[in-house]
C-alpha positions as CSV (number, residue, x, y, z in Angstrom):
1,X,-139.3,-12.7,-49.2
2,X,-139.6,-15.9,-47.0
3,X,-140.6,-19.2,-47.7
4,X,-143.3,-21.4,-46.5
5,X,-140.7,-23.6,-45.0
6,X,-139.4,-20.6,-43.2
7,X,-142.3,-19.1,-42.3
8,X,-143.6,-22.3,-40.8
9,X,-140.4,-23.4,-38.7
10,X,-138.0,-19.7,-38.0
11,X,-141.1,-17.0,-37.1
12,X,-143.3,-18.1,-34.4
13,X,-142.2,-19.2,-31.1
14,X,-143.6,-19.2,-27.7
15,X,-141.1,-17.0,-25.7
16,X,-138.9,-14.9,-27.3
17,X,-136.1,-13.5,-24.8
18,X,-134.4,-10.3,-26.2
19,X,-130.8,-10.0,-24.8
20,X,-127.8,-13.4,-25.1
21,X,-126.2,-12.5,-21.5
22,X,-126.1,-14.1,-18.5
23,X,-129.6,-13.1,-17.6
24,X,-131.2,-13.9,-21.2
25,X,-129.4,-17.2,-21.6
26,X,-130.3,-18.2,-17.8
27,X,-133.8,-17.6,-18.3
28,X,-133.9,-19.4,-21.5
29,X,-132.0,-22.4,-20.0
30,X,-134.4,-22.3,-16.5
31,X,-137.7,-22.6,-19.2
32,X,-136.2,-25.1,-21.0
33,X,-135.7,-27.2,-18.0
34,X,-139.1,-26.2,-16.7
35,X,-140.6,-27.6,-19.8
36,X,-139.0,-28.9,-22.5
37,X,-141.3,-28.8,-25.8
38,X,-141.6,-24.5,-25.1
39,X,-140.2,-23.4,-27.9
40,X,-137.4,-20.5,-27.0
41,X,-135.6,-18.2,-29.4
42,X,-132.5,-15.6,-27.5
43,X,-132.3,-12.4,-30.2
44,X,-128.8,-10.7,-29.9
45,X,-128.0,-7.3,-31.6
46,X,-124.8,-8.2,-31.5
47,X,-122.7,-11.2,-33.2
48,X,-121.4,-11.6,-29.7
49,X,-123.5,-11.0,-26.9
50,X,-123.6,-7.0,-26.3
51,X,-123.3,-5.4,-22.9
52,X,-121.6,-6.3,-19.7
53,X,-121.9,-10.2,-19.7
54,X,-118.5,-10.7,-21.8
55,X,-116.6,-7.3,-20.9
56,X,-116.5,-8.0,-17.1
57,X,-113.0,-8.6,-15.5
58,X,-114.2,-11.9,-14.2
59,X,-115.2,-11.2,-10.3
60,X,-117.7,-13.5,-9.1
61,X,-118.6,-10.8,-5.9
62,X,-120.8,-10.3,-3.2
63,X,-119.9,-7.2,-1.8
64,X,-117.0,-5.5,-0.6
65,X,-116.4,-4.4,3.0
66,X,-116.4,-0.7,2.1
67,X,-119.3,-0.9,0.0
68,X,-121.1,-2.5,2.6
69,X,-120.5,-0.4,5.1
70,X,-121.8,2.6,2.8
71,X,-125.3,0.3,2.2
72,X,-125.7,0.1,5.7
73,X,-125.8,4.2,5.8
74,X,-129.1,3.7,3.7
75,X,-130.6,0.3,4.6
76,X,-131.1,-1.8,7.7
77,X,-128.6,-4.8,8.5
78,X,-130.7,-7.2,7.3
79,X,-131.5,-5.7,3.8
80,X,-127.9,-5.5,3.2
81,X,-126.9,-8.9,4.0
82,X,-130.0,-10.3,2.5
83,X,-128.4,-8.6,-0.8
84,X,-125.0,-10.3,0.0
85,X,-127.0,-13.8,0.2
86,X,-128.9,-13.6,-3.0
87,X,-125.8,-12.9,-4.5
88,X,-124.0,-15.5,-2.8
89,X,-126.3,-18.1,-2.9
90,X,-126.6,-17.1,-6.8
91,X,-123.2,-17.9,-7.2
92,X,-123.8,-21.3,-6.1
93,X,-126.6,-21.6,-8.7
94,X,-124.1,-20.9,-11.4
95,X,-121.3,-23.0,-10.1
96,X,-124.3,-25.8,-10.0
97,X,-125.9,-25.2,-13.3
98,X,-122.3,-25.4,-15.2
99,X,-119.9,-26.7,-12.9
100,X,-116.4,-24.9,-11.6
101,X,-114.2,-26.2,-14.3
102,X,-116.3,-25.1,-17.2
103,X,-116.0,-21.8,-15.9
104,X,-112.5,-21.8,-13.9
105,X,-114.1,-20.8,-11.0
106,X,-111.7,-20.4,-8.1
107,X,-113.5,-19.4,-4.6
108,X,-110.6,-18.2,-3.1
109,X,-111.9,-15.2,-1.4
110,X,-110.8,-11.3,-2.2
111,X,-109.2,-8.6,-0.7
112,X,-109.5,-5.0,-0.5
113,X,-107.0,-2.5,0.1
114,X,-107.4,0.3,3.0
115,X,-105.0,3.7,2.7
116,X,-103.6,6.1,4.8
117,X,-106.1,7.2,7.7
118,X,-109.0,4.6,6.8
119,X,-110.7,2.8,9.8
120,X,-112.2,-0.1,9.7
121,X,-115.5,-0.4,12.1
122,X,-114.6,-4.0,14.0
123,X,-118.3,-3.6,15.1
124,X,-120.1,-3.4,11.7
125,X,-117.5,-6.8,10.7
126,X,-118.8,-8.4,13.8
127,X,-122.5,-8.0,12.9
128,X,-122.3,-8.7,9.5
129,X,-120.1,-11.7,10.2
130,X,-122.7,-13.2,12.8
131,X,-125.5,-12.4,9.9
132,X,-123.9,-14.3,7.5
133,X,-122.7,-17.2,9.8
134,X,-126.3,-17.8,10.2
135,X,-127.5,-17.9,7.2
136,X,-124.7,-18.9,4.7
137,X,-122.6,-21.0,7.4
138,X,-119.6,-18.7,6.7
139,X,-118.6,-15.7,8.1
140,X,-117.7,-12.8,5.0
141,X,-114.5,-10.5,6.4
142,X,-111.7,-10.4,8.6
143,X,-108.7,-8.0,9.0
144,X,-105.9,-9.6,6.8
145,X,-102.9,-10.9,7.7
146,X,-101.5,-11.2,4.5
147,X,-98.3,-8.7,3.9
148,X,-99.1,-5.9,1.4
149,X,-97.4,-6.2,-1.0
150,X,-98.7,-2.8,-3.0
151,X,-97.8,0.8,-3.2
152,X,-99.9,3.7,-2.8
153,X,-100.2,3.9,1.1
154,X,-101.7,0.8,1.3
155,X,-102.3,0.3,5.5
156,X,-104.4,-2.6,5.8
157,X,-106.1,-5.6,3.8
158,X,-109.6,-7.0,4.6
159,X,-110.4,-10.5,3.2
160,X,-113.6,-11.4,2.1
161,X,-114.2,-15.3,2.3
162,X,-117.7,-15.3,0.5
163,X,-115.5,-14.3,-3.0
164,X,-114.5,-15.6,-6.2
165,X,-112.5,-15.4,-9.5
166,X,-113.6,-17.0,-13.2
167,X,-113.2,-17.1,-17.2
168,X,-115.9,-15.0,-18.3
169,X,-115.4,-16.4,-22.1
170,X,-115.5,-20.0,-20.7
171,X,-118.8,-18.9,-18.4
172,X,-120.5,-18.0,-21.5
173,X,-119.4,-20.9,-24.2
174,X,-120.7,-23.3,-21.4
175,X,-123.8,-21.2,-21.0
176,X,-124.5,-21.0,-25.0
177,X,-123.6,-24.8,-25.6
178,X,-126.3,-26.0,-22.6
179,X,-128.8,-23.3,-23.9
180,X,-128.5,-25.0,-27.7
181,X,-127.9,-28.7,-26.3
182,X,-131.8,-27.8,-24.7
183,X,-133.0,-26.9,-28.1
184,X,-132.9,-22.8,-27.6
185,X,-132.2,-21.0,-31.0
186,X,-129.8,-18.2,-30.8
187,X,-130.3,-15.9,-33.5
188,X,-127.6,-13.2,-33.7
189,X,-127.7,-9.8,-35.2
190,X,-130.9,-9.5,-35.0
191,X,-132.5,-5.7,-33.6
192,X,-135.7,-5.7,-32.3
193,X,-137.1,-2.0,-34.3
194,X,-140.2,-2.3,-32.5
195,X,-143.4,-4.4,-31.4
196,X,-146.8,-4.7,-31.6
197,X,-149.0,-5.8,-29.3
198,X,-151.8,-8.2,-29.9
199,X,-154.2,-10.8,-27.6
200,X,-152.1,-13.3,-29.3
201,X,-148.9,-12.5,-28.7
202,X,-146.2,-10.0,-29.9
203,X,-145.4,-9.1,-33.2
204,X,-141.2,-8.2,-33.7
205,X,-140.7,-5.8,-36.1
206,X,-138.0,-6.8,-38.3
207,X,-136.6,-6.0,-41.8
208,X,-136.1,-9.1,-43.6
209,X,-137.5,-11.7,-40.6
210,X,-140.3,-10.4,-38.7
211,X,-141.2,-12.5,-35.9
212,X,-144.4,-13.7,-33.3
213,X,-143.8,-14.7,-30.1
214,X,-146.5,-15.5,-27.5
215,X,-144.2,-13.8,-24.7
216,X,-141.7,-11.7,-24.6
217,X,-138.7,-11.2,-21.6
218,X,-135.8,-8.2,-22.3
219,X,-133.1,-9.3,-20.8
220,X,-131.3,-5.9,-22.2
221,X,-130.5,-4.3,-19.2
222,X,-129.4,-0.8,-19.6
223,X,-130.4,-1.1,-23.2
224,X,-133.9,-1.8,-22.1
225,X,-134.9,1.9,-22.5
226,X,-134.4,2.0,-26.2
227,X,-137.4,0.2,-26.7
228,X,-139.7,0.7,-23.2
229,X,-138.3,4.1,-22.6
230,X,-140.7,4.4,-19.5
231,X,-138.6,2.4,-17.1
232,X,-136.4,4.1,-15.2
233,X,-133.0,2.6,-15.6
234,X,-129.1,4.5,-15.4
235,X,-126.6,3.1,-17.5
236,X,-122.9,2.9,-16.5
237,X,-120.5,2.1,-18.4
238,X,-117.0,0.1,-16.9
239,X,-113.4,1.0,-18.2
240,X,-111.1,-1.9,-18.3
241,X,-107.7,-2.9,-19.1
242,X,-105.6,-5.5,-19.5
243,X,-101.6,-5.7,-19.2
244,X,-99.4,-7.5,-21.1
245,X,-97.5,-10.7,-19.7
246,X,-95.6,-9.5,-17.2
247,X,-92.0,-11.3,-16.1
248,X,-93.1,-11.4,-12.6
249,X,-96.0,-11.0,-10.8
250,X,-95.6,-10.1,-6.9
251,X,-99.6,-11.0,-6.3
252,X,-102.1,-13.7,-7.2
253,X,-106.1,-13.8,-6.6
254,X,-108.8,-10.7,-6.9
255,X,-108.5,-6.9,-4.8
256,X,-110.9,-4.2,-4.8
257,X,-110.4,-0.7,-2.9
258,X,-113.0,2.3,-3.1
259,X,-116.0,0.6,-1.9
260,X,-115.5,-1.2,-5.1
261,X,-115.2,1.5,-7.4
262,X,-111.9,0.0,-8.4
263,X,-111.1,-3.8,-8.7
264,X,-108.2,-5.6,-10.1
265,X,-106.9,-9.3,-10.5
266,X,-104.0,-11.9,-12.3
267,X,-104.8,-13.2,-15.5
268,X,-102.5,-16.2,-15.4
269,X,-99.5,-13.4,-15.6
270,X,-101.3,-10.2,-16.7
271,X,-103.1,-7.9,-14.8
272,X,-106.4,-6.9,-15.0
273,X,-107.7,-3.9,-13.8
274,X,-110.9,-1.9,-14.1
275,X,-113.3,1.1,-13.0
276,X,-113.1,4.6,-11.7
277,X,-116.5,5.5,-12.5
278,X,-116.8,7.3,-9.6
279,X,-114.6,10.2,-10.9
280,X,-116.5,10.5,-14.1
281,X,-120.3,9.4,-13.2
282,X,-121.8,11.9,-15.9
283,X,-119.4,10.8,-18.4
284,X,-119.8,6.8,-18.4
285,X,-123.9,7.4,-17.9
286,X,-124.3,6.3,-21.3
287,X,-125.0,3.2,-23.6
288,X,-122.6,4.3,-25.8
289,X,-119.4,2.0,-26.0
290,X,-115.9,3.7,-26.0
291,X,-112.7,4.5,-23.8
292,X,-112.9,7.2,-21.2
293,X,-109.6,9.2,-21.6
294,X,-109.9,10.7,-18.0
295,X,-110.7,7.2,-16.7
296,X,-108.4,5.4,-18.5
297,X,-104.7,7.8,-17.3
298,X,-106.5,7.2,-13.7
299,X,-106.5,3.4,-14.1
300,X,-102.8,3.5,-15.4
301,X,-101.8,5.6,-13.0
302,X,-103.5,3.8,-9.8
303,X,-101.8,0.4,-11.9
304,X,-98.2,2.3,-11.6
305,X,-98.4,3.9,-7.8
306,X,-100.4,1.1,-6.2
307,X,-100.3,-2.3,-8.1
308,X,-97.5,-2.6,-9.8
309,X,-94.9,0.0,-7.9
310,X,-91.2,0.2,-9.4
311,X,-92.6,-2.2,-12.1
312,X,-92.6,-1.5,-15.7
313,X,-95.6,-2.5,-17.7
314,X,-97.5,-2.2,-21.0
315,X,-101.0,-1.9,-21.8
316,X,-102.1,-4.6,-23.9
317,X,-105.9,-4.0,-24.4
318,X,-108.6,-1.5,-23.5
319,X,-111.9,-2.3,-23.5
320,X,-115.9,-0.8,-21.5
321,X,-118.8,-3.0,-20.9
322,X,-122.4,-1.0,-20.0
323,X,-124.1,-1.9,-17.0
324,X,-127.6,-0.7,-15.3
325,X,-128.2,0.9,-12.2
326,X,-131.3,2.4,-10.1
327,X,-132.6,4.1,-6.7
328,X,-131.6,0.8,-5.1
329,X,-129.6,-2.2,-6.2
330,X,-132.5,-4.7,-6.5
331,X,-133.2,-5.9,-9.7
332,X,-136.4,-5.2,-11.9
333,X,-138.0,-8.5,-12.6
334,X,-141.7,-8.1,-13.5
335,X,-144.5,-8.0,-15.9
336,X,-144.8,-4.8,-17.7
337,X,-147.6,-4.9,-20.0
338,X,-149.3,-7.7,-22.0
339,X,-147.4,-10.3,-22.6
340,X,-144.1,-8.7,-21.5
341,X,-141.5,-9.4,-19.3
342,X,-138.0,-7.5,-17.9
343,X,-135.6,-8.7,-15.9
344,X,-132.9,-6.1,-16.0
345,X,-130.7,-3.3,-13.7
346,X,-128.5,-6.3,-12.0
347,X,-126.5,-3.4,-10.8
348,X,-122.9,-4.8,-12.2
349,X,-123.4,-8.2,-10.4
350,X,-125.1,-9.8,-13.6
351,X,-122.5,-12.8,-12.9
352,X,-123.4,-13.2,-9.3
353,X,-126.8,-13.1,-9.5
354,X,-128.1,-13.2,-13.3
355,X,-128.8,-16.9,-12.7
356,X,-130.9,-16.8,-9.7
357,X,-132.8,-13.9,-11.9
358,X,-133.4,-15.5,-14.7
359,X,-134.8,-18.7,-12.6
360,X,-137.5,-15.9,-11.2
361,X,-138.3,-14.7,-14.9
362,X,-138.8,-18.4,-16.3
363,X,-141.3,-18.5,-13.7
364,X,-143.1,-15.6,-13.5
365,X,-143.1,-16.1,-18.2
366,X,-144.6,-19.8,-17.6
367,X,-147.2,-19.3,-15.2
368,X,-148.2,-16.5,-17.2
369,X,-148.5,-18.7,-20.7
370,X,-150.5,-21.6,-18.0
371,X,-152.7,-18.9,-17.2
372,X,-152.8,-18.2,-20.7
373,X,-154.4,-21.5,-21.4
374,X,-157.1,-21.8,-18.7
375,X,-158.6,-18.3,-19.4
């Protein structure tokens, strides 16, 4: 039973954003500074925010060379790099909204590995190089230099300048404490059952605090299904792992290889490494978190042959993080029904681009409540 005091100041809002990630906290943060007397409540499942947003490795990415090169089998030149941009220039966003420090972002570029008989189309660099020149004042790859020093076959490095490293924990304190210093409320452990729709707004369904909201935004990515099962999302869940401190470490920075199907990095001493999806699709297309056996001997074994050869080692933590995919790798932002709101499938670059995405849904959520008010 609640009291006046709490029915009058904790269940009625104006926009109620279902999801405490990058994306949900980013779109609570871009209303906020859009208009500061909208009153903004963030419900998490979760006591920490559930998903992706705090079980990455910590890649702030744009795009591999590989990966790139398999987008361009499927979409013209300038779709791809427009992709690379928005998640380039999304990156800036970030770096602008919280600064580098309070997130230990290091821009020092990545590199992928090549094996055996791989080729490397000096053509496709070229174009994509001019493309992004032009546009982002930087060119994105060039053949390495730098000596391998992995196992595995490694033949060649390709270094991609547009790349980045961070602390995903320190990413999202700073986002929480700039979200609360703006007056959002952050209520945690709180499931949305189900809603009900009214001219007024939306009705939360809730055991022991129901709430009203005059809009609501999921920012639930692939969890987004559970409760508007009619949009077509395909979760994936990420294997990670973590080493413990190593005595040496021949390697500093952040490496992918597979078209990004594998990425690893330094932790201060540790390595992290995660992925392998691609050998076990069916298996991690699920919102269910938990350890992929098959996934997990294939990580330690690729972190024996290839990044750590003749190097003894000991896992130190395991961990997955579910992510959203789709026919393409555009996000869904849109209306999609009264009064509702998604902004979801970010494709596993939620840190890349979940800013610039939840800027587009604080818009597209207040010009719908000003519309609101002159109808």
């Amino acid at each position: 039973m609640l009291s006046f005091w709490e029915k009058e100041h904790f269940q009625s809002y104006d926009i109620g954003i279902v999801g405490a990630g990058i994306v949900g906290l980013s779109t609570a943060i871009s209303i906020k500074e859009a208009d500061k007397n909208l009153k903004v409540v963030i419900l998490e499942r979760g006591l920490l925010p559930t998903g992706a947003s705090t079980k990455n490795a910590g890649f702030a990415c744009v795009g591999s060379f590989t990966e790139i090169v398999d987008d361009l089998q499927h979409n013209s030149l300038d779709e791809v790099v427009g992709l690379m941009q928005m998640r380039y220039e999304g990156l800036a966003m970030l770096k602008g909204r919280l600064g580098e420090k309070n997130m230990d972002y290091q821009e020092n570029g990545s590199h992928e590995l090549l094996f055996g008989e791989a080729q490397v189309d000096l053509d496709i660099m070229a174009a994509v190089n001019e493309k992004t020149n032009a546009i982002l004042g930087r060119k994105a790859f060039s053949v390495s230099h730098k000596k391998s020093v992995f196992g595995g076959g490694v033949k060649m490095l390709i270094e991609n300048h547009l790349e980045g490293s961070l602390n995903t924990g320190l990413l999202m304190q700073s986002l929480i404490n700039i979200a609360l210093r703006l007056g959002v409320e952050i209520k945690t452990g709180y499931t949305v059952k189900s809603i009900k729709r009214t001219e007024n707004g939306i009705h939360l369904v809730h055991s022991s605090l129901p709430l009203l909201v005059k809009k609501i935004a999921f920012c639930t990515n692939a969890f987004t299904s559970l409760i508007l099962p009619d949009l077509i999302i395909a979760p994936g869940r990420g294997q990670v792992l973590v080493t413990k401190p190593l005595k040496k470490l021949s390697f500093q920075g952040i490496y992918h290889f597979d078209a990004g199907y594998y990425y690893f990095r330094n932790y201060k001493n540790r390595v992290i490494f995660g992925g392998g999806r691609s050998i076990d699709k069916a298996g991690e297309a699920t919102t269910e978190f938990g350890i992929n056996e098959k996934i997990q001997l294939d990580l330690k074994d690729k972190l024996a042959r290839i990044i750590l050869p003749n190097q003894a080692f000991e896992i130190d933590y395991y961990w997955s993080g579910i992510m959203a995919f789709g026919a393409d790798k555009n996000p869904i932002v849109k209306k999609v029904g009264l009064h509702q709101f998604v902004a979801v499938k970010l494709g596993g670059m939620g840190i890349a681009i979940g800013s610039m995405v939840g800027a587009q849904l604080a818009n597209m959520i207040i010009q719908d409540l000003n519309e609101d008010d002159l109808s």
